[in-house]
PAZAPA-4460 file (N, C-alpha, C; in steps of 0.05 Angstrom, whole numbers, plus 32768, in hexadecimal, padded with zeros to 4 digits):
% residues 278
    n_x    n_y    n_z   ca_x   ca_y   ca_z    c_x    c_y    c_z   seq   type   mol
   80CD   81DE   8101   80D8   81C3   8106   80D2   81B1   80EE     1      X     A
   80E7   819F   80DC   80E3   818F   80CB   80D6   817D   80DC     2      X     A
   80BB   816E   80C3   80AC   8155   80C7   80B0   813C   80B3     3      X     A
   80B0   8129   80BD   80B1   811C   80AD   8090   810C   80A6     4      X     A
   8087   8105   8094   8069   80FB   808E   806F   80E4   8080     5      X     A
   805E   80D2   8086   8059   80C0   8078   8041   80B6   8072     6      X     A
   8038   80AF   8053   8023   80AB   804A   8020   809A   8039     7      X     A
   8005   808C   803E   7FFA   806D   8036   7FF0   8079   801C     8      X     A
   7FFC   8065   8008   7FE4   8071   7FEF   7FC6   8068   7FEA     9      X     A
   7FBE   8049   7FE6   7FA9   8046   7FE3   7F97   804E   7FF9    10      X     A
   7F7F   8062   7FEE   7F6A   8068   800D   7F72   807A   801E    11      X     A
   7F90   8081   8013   7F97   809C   802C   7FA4   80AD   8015    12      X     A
   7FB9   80B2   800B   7FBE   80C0   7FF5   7FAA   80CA   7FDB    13      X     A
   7FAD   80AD   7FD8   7F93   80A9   7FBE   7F77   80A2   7FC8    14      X     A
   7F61   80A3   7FBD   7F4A   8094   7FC3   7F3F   8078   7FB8    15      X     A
   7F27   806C   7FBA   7F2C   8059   7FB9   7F25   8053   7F9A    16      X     A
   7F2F   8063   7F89   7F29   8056   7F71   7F4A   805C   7F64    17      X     A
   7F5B   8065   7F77   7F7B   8069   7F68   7F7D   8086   7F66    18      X     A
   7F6A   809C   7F72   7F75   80B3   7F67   7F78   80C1   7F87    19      X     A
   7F8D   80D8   7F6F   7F96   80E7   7F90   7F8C   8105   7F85    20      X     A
   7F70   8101   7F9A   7F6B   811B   7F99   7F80   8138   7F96    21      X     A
   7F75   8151   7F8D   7F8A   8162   7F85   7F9A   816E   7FA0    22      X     A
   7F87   8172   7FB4   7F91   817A   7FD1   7F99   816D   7FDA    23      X     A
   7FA2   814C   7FCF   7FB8   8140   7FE7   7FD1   814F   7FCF    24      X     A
   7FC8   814E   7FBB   7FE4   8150   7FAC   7FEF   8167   7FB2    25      X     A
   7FDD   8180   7FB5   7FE5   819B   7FBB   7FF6   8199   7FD7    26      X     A
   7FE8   818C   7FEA   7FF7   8184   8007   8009   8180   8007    27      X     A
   8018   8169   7FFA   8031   815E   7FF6   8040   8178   7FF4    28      X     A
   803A   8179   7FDE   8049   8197   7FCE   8055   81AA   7FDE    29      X     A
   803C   81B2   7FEC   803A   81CB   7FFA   8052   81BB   800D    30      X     A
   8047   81AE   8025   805E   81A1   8036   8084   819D   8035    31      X     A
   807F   818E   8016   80A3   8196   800D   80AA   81B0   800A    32      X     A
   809F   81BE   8001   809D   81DA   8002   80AD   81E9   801C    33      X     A
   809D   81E1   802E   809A   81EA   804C   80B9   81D3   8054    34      X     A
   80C7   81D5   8053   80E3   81C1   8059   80DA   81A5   8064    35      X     A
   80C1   8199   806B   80C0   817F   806B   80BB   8162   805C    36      X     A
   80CA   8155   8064   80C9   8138   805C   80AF   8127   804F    37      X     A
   80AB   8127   803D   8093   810F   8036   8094   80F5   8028    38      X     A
   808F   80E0   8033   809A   80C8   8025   807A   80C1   8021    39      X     A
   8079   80AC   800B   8066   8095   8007   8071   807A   801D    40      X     A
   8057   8074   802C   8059   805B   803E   8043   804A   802C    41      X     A
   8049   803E   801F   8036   802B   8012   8039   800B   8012    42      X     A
   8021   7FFD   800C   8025   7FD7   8007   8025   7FD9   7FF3    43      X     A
   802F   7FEA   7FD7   802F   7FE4   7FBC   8052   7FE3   7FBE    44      X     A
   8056   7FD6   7FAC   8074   7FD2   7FA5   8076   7FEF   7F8E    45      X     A
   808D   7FF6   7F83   8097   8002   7F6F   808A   8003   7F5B    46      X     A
   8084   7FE5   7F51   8077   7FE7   7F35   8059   7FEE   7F35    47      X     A
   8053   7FF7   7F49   8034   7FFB   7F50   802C   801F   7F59    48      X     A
   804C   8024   7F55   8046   8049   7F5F   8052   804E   7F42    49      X     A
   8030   805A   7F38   803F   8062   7F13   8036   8085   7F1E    50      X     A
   803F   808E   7F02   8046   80B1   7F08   8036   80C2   7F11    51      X     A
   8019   80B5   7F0D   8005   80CB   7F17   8000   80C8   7F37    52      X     A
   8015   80BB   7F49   801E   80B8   7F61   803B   80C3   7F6B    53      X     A
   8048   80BF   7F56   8068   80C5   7F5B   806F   80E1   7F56    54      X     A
   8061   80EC   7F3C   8065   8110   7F34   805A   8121   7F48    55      X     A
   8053   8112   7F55   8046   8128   7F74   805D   8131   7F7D    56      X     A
   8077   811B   7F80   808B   8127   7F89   8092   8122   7FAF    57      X     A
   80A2   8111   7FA9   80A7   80FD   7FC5   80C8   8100   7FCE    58      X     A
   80CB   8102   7FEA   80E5   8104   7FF3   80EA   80E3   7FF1    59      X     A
   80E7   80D5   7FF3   80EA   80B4   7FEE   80CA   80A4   8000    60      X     A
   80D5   8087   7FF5   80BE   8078   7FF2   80C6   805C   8005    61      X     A
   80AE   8057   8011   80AB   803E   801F   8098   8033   8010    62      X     A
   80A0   8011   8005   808E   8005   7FF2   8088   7FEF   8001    63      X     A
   8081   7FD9   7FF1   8077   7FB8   7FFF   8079   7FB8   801E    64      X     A
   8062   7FC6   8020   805E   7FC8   8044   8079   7FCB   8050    65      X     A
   8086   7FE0   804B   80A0   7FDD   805A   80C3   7FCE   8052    66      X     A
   80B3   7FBE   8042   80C8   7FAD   803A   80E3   7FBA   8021    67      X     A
   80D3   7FD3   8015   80EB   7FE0   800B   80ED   8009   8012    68      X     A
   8104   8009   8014   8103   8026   8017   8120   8039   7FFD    69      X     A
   8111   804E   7FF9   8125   8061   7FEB   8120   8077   7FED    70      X     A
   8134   8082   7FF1   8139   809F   7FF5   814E   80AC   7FE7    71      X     A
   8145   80BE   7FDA   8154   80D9   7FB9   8161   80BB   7FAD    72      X     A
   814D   80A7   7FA4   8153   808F   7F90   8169   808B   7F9A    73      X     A
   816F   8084   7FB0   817D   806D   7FBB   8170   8059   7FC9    74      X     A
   8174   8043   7FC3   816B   8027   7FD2   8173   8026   7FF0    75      X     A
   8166   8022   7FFE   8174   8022   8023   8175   8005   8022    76      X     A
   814F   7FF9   8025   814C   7FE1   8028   813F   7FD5   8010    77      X     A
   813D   7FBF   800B   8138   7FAE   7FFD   812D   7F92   8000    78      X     A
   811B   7F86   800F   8115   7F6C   8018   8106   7F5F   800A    79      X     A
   8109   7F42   8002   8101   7F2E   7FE6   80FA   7F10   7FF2    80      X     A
   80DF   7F08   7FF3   80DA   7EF1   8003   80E6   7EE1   7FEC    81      X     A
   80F4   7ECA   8003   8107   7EB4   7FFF   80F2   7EA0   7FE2    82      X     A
   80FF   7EA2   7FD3   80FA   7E8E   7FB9   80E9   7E6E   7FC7    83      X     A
   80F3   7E69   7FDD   80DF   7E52   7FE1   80C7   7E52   7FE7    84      X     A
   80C2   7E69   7FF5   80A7   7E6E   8000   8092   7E79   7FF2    85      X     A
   80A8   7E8C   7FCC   8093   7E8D   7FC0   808A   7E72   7FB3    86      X     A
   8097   7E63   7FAF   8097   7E4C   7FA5   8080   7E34   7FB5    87      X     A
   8078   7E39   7FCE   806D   7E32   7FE1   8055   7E36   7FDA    88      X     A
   8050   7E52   7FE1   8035   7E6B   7FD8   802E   7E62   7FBE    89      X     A
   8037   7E63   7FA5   802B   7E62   7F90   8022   7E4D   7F88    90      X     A
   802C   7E2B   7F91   801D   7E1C   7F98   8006   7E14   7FA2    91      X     A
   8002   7E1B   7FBF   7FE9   7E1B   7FD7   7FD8   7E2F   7FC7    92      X     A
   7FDD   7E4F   7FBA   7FC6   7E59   7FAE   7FB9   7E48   7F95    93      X     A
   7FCE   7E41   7F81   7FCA   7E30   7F75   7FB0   7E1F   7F72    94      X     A
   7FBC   7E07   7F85   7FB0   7DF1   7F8D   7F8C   7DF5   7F98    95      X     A
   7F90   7E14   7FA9   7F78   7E1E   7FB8   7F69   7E2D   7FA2    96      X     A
   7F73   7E29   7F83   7F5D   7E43   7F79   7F69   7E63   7F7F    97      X     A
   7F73   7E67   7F8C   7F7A   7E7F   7F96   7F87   7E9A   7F80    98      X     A
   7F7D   7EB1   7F7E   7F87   7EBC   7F63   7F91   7ED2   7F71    99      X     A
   7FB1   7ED5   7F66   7FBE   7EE0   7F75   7FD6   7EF5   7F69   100      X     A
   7FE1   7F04   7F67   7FF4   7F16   7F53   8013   7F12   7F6C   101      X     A
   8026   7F16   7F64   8042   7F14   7F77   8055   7F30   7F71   102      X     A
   8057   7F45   7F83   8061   7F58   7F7F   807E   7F5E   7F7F   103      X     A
   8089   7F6C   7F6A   80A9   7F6F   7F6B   80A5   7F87   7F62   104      X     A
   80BF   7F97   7F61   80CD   7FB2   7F56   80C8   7FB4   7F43   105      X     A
   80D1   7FA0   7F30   80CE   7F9B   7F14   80B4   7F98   7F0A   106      X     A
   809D   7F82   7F19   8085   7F86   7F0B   8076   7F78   7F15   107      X     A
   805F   7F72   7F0D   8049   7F64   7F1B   803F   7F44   7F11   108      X     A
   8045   7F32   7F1E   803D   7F1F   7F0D   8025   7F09   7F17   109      X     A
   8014   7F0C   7EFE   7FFB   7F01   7F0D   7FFB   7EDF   7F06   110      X     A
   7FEA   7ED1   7F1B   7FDF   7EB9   7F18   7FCE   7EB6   7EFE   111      X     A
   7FC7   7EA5   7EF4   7FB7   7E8E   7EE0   7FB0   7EA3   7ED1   112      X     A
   7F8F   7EAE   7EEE   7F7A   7EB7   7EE9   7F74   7ECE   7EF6   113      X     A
   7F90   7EE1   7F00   7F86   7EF6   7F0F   7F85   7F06   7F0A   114      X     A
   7F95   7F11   7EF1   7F8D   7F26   7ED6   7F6E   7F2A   7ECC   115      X     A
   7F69   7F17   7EC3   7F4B   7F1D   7EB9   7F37   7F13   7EC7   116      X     A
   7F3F   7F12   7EE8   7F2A   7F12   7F03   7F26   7F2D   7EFF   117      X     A
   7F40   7F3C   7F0A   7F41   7F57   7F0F   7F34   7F66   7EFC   118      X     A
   7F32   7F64   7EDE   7F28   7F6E   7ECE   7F0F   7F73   7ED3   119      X     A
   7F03   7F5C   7ED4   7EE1   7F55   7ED8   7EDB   7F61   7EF0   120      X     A
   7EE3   7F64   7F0F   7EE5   7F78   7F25   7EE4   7F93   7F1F   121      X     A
   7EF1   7F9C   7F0C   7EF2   7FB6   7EFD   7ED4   7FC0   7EF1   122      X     A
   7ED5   7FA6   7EE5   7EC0   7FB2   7EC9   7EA4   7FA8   7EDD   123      X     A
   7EA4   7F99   7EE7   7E86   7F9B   7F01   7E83   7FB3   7F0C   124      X     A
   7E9D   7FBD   7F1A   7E9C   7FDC   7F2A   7E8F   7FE7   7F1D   125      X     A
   7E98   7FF1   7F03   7E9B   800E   7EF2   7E74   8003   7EEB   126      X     A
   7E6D   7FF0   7EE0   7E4F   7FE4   7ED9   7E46   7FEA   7EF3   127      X     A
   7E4D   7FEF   7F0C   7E36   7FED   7F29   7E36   8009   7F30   128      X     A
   7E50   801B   7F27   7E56   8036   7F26   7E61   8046   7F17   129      X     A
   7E51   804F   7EFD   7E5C   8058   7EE6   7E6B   8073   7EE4   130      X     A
   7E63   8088   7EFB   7E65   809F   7F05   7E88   8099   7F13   131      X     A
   7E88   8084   7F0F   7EA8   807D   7F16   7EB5   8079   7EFD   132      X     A
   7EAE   8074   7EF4   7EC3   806A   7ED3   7EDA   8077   7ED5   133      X     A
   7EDC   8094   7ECE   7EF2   809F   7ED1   7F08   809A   7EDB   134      X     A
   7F03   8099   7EF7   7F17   80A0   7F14   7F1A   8079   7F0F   135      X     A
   7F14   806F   7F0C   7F1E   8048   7F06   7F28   804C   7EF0   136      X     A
   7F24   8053   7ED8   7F3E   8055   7EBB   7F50   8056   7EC5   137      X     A
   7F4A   8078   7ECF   7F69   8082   7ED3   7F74   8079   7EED   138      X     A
   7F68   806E   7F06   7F7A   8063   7F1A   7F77   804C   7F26   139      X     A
   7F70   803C   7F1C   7F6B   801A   7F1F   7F78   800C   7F04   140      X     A
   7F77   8017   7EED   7F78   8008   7ED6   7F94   8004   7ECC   141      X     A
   7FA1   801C   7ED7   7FC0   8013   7EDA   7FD2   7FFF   7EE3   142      X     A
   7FC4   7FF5   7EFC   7FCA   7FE3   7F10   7FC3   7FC8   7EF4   143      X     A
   7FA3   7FC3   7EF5   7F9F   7FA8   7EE2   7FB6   7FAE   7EC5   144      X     A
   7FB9   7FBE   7EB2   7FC4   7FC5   7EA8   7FE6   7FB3   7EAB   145      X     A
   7FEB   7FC5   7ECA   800C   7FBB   7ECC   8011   7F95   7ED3   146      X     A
   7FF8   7F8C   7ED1   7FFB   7F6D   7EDB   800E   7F5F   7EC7   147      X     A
   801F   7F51   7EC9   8029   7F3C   7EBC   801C   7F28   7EB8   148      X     A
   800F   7F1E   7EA9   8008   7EF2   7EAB   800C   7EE6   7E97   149      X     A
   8022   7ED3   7E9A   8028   7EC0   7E95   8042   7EBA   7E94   150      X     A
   8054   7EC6   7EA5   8068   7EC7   7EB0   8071   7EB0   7EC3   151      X     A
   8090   7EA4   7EC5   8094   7E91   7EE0   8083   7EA9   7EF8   152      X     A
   807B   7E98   7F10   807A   7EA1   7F26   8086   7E9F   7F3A   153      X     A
   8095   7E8A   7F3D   80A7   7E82   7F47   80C7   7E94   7F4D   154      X     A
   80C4   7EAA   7F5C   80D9   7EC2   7F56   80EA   7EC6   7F6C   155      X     A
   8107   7ED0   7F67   8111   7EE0   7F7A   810B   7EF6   7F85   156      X     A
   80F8   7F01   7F78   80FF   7F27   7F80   80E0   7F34   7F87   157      X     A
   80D8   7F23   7F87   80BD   7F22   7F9E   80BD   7F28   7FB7   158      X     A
   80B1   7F46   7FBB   80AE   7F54   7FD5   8096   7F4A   7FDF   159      X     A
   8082   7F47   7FD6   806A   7F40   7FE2   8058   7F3A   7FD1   160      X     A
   8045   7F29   7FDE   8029   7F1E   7FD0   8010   7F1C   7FD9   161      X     A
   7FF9   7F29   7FC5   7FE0   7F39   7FCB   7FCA   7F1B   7FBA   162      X     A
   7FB3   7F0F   7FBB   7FAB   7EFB   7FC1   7F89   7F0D   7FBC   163      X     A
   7F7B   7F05   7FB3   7F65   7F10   7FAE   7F4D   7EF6   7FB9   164      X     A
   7F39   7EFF   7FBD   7F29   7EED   7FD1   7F20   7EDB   7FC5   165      X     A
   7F17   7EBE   7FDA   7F0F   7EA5   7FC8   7EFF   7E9E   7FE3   166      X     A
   7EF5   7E80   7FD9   7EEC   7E79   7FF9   7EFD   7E69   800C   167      X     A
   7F0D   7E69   8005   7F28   7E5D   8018   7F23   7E7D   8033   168      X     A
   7F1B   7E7D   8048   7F21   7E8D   8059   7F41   7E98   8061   169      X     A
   7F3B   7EB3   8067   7F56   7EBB   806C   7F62   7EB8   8085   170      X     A
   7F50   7EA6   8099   7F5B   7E9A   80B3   7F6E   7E87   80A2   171      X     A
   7F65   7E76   809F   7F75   7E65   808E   7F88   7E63   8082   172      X     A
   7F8A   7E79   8070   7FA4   7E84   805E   7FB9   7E87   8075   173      X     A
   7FAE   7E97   8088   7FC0   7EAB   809A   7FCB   7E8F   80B1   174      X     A
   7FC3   7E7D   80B3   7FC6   7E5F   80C2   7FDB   7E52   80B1   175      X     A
   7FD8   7E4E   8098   7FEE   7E43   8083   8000   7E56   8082   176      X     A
   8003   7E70   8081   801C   7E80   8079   802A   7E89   8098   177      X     A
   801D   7E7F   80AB   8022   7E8F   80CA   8040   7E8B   80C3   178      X     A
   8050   7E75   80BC   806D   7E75   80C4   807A   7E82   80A8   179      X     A
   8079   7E88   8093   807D   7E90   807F   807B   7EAF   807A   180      X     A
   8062   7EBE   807A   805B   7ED2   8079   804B   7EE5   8097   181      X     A
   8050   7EFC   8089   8038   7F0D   809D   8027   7F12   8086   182      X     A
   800B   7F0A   8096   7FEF   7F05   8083   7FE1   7F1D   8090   183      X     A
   7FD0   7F29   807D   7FC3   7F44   8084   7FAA   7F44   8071   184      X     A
   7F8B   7F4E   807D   7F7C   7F50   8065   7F83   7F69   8051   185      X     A
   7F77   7F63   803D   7F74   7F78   8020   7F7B   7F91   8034   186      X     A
   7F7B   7FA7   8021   7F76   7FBF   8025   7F64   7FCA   800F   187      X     A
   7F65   7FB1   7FF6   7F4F   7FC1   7FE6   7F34   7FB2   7FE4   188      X     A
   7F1A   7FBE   7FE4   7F09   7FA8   7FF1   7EFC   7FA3   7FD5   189      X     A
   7F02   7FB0   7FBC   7EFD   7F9E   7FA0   7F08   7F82   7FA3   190      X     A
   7F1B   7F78   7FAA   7F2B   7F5C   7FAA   7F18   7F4C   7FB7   191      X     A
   7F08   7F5B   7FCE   7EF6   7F3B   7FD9   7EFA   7F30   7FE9   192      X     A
   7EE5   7F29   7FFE   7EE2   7F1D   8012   7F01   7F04   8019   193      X     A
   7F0D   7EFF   8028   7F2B   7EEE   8033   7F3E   7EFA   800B   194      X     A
   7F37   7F0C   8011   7F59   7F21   7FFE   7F63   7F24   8014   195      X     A
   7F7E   7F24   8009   7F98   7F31   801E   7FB5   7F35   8014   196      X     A
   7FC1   7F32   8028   7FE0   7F37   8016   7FF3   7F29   802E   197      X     A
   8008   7F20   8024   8020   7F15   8035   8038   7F23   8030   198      X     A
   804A   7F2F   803C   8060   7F32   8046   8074   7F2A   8053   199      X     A
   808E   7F30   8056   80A0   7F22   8064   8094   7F28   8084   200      X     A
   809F   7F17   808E   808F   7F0D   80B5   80B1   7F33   80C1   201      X     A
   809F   7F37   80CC   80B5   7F49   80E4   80B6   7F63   80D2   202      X     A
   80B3   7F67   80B6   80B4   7F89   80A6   8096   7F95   80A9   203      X     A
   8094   7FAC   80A7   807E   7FBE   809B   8083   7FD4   809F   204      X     A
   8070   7FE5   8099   8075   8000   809C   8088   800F   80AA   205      X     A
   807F   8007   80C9   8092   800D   80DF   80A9   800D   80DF   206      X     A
   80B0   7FF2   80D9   80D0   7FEF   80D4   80DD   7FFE   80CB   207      X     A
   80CE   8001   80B4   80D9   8014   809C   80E0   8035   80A0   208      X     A
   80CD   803C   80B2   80CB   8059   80B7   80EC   8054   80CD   209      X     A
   80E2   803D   80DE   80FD   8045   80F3   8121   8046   80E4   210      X     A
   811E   8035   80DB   8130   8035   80BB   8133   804F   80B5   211      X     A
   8124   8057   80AE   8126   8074   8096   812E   808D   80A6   212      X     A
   8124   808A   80C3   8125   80A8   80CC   8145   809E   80DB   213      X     A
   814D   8083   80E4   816F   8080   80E5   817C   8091   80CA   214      X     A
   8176   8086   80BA   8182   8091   80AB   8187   80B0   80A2   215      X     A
   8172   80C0   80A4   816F   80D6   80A4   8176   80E8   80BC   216      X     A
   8182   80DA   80D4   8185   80E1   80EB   8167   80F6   80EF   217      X     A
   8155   80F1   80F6   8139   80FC   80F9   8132   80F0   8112   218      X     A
   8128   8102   8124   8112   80F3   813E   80F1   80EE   8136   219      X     A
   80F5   80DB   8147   80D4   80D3   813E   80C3   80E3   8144   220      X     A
   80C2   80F4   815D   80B9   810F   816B   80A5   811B   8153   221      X     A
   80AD   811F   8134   80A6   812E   812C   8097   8123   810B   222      X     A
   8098   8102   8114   8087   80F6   80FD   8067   80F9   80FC   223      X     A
   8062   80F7   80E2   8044   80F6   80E5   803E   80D6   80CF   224      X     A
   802D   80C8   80D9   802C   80B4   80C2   8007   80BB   80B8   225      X     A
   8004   80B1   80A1   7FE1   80AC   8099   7FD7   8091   808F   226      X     A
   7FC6   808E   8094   7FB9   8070   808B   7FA5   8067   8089   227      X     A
   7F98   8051   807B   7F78   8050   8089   7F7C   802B   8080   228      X     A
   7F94   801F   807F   7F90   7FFF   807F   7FA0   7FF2   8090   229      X     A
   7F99   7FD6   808E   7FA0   7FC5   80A6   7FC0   7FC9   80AD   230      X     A
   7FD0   7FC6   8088   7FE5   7FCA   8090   7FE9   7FE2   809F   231      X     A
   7FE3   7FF1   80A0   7FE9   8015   80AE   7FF4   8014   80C3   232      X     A
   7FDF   8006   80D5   7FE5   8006   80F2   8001   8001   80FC   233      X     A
   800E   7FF7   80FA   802B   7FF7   810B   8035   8014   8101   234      X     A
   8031   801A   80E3   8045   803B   80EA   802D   8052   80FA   235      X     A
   8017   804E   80F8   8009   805A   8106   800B   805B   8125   236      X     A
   8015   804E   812D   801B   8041   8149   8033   804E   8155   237      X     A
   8042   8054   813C   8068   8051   8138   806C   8071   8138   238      X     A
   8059   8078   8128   805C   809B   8126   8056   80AA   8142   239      X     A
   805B   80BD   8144   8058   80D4   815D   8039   80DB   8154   240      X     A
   8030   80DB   8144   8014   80E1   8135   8011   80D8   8126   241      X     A
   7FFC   80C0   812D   7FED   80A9   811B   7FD3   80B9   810D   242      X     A
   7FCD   80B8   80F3   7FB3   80C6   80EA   7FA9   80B3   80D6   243      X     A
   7F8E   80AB   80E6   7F7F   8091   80DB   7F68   80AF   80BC   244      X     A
   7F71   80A1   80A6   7F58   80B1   8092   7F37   80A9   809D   245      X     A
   7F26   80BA   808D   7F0D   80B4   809B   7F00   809E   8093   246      X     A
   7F0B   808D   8078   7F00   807B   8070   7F0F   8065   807A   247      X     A
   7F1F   806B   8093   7F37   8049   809F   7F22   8035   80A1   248      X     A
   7F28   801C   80AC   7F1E   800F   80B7   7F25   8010   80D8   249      X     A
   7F0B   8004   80E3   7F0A   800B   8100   7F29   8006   810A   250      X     A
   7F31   7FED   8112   7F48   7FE8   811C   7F5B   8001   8119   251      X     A
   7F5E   800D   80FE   7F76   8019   80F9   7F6D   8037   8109   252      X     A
   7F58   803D   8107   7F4A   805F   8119   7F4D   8055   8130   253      X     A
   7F50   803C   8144   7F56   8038   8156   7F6F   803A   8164   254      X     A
   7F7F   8033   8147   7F9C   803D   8153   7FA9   8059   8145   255      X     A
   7F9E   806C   814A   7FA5   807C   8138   7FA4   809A   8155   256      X     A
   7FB4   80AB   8153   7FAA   80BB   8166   7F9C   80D5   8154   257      X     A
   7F91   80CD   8140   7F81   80E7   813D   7F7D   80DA   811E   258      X     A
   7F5B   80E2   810F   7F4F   80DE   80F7   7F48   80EA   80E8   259      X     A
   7F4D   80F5   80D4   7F4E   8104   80C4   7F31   8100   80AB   260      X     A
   7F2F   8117   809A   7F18   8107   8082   7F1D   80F7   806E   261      X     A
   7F0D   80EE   8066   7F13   80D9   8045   7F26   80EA   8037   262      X     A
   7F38   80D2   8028   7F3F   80E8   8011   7F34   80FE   8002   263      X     A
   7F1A   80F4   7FF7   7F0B   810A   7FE8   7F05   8124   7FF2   264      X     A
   7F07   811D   8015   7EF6   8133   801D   7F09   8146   802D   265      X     A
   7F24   8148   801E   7F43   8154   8021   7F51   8149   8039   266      X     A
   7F4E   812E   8049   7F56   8123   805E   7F75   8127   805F   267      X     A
   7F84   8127   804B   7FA0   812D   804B   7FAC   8152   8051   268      X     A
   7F99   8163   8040   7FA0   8179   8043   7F96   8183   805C   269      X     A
   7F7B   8181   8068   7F76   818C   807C   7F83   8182   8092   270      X     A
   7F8A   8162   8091   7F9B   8161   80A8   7FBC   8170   80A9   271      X     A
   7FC6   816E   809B   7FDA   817F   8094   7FD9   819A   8099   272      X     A
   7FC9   81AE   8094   7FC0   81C5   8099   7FC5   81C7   80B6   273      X     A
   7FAF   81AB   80C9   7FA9   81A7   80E5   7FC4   81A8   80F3   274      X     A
   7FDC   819A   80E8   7FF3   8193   80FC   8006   81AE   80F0   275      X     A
   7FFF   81BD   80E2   8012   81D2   80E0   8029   81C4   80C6   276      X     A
   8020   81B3   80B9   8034   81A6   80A4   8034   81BE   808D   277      X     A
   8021   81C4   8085   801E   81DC   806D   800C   81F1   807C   278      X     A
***
């Protein structure tokens, strides 16, 4: 019986320094192999899935929490918060101190000072854990690398925006953007205490999957989704088999019907192995 899978990259694909262990990659593999479906379900937009994520080799991709989908490089969906509200946002962060990057297809474009925040977040890590250097070059440094600054911010083609922590609380944030956005914390916990990200209000994951498998004329009967962040949960919820990684956060192993191991510790292949995927 074809399956269809869907998989989170940061923390569930990859680990948490950007790399994807060799046995999720082999998994994948093996899986298309085996006649089933594998997409990326991720909160990175396009310009944030570079090749040492994409040469794995994907039946199509769910990006900005849902907000875009493609399949054999065709566009399905496409959703772009309304020009006023970035216009809104980049103000209030502005005004609040707030250092913040705005995600599109095209590219990443950071606030003032959020380029060479992120830098200094980097270069603290790698100084507190040197035994990491590596696995942060090669899979964190791409990301700082792809930032834009000093760009308008003020854009049309803005899928979503990720906000790195200040002392403005993220009750707060999430109180100012309630009518504007859906507010979610980080998923990466380098960014810092009230990090988060905003999206369009009513998309995410879920949506997206229900979207994709219309299209594919596919029953849900035979989805599997993986995850271990806040955003996760609705496709975790949404799938016939929710699989929280071992490193989720609580909430998300709460909604998950079954947990799998850390990336590192082959959480992708052995669960796969487990449901009969490879």
């Amino acid at each position: 019986m074809q399956k269809a899978v869907f998989l989170d990259v940061d923390g569930t694909l990859a680990n948490n320094n950007g790399i994807v262990p060799a046995s999720a990659a082999a998994a994948v593999q093996q899986a298309r192999k085996n006649g089933h479906f594998i997409f990326i379900s991720t909160g990175r937009t396009k310009a944030e899935l570079f090749s040492d994520i994409l040469d794995i080799g994907f039946d199509g991709i769910i990006a900005a929490a849902g907000g875009y989908i493609e399949y054999e490089n065709n566009v399905l969906l496409h959703q772009t918060v309304k020009q006023e509200d970035v216009a809104y946002l980049v103000n209030f962060f502005n005004q609040h101190k707030i250092d913040f990057y705005l995600e599109s297809n095209g590219g990443l474009y950071a606030s003032k000072n959020c380029k060479t925040r992120i830098r200094k977040i980097i270069d603290d890590f790698i100084l507190k854990n040197p035994e990491s250097r590596s696995e942060v070059e090669k899979g964190i440094m791409p990301f700082h690398d792809a930032l834009v600054a000093g760009e308008e911010l003020v854009r049309p083609d803005i899928n979503k925006i990720s906000f790195l922590g200040s002392d403005v609380p993220i009750e707060t944030i999430t109180e100012e953007f309630s009518s504007k956005f859906h507010v979610i914390p980080c998923t990466v916990s380098l960014f810092g205490k009230n990090s988060g990200e905003l999206s369009i209000p009513g998309i995410h994951k879920a949506t997206a999957i229900a979207q994709l498998l219309e299209h594919l004329q596919l029953s849900k009967e035979h989805t599997y989704a993986y995850g271990d962040g806040m955003n996760d949960i609705e496709m975790l919820e949404y799938a016939q088999y929710g699989i929280a990684m071992g490193n989720a956060k609580e909430p998300v192993k709460q909604a998950a019907d079954d947990i799998t191991e850390t990336p590192d510790n082959n959480g992708i292949y052995n669960s796969f192995v487990k449901y009969g995927i490879i």
